[in-house]
N, C-alpha and C positions, 0 to 999 in steps of 0.2 A: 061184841064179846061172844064167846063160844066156848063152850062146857063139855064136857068130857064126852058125851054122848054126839056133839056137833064133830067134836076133833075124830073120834073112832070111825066118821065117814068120810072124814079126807086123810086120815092115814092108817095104813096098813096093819102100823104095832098095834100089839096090845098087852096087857100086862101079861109080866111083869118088865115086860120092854117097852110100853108106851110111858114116855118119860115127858109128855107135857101132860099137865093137870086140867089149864085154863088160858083162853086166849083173851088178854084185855083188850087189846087191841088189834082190829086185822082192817089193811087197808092192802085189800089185793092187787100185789104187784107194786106197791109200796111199802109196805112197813108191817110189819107184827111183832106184837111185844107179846110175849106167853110166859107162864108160872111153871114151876116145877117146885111144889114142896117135899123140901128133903125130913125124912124121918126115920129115928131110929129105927122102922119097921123094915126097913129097904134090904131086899135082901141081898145086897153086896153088901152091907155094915158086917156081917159075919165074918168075914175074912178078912175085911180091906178097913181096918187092920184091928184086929181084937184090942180094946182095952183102949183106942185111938182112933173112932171110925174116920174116914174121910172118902167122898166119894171121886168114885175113879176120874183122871181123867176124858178116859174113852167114853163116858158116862158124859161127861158133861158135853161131847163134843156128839152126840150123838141126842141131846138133847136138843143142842143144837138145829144138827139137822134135820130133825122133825119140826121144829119153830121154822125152819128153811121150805121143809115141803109146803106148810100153812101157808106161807106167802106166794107160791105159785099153784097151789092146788086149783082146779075147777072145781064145784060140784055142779053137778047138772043128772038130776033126779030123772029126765026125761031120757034122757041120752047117756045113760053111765059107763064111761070108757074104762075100762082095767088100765092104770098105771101101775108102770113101775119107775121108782127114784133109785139108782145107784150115785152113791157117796164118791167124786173125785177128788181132786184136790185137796187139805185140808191146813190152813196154814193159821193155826193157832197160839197162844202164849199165852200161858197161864200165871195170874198174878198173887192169889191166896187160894188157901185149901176151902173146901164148900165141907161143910159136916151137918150130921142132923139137929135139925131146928133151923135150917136156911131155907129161905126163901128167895130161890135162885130166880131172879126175873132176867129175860133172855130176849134181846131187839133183832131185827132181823131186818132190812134193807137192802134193794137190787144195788149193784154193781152192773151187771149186765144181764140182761136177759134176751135171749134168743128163743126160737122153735126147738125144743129139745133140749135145752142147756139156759143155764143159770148161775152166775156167781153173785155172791152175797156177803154185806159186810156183818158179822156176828159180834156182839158183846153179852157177857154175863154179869152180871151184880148182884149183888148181896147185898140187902140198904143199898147203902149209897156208895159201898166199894168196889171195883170194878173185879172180878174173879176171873173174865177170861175176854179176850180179844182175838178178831184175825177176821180169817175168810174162808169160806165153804164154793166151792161147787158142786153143779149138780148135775146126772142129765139123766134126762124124763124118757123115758120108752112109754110107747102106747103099745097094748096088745094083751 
């Protein structure tokens, strides 16, 4: 498990763009399940959409791939390399609207992984409804 303070050293964002809360799960290079609670503090609910919040797509797929970096990050305190993740690929489907008071839980599983490159199977749910499906790549720059 890994807490907001563990997640802020293996990625980049930070609010109001670090869009995972908490990781239940990380089995690196296998599997990470991470939380994103959604609430009406969020500040896209202001426009997206008054009086109907719902959070963005892009938002979700972006939450995504930050649960995406979790599962290939190193850390290595001794040795700290400057990564960078650029977002390729993104082949999503979205099945219900995520609003606040969701508790968006987010799986995250290799398809392939190479040196520099990664593709990943993603799912989102809410309880026990599936909110979003597909696949992410990725590729890793050191420097």
């Amino acid at each position: 498990m890994l807490n907001n303070e563990a997640i802020q050293r293996l990625l980049p964002q930070r609010y109001p763009f670090l869009l995972i809360d908490t990781v239940l799960e990380c089995i690196p290079k296998k599997k990470v399940v991470a939380v994103k609670n959604v609430t009406i503090n969020e500040p896209f609910f202001a426009g997206h959409f008054p009086g109907a919040p719902v959070m963005p797509g892009v938002l979700i797929i972006e939450a995504m791939a930050q649960a995406s970096i979790v599962l290939v990050a190193e850390e290595d305190e001794e040795n700290p390399k400057k990564k960078s993740y650029y977002l390729g690929s993104v082949k999503i489907r979205f099945r219900h609207p995520v609003v606040p008071g969701d508790r968006l839980m987010i799986t995250v599983e290799p398809i392939k992984l190479v040196s520099g490159a990664a593709i990943v199977s993603v799912r989102a749910c809410v309880e026990d409804k599936e909110v979003a499906l597909g696949e992410i790549s990725l590729s890793i720059k050191e420097g």
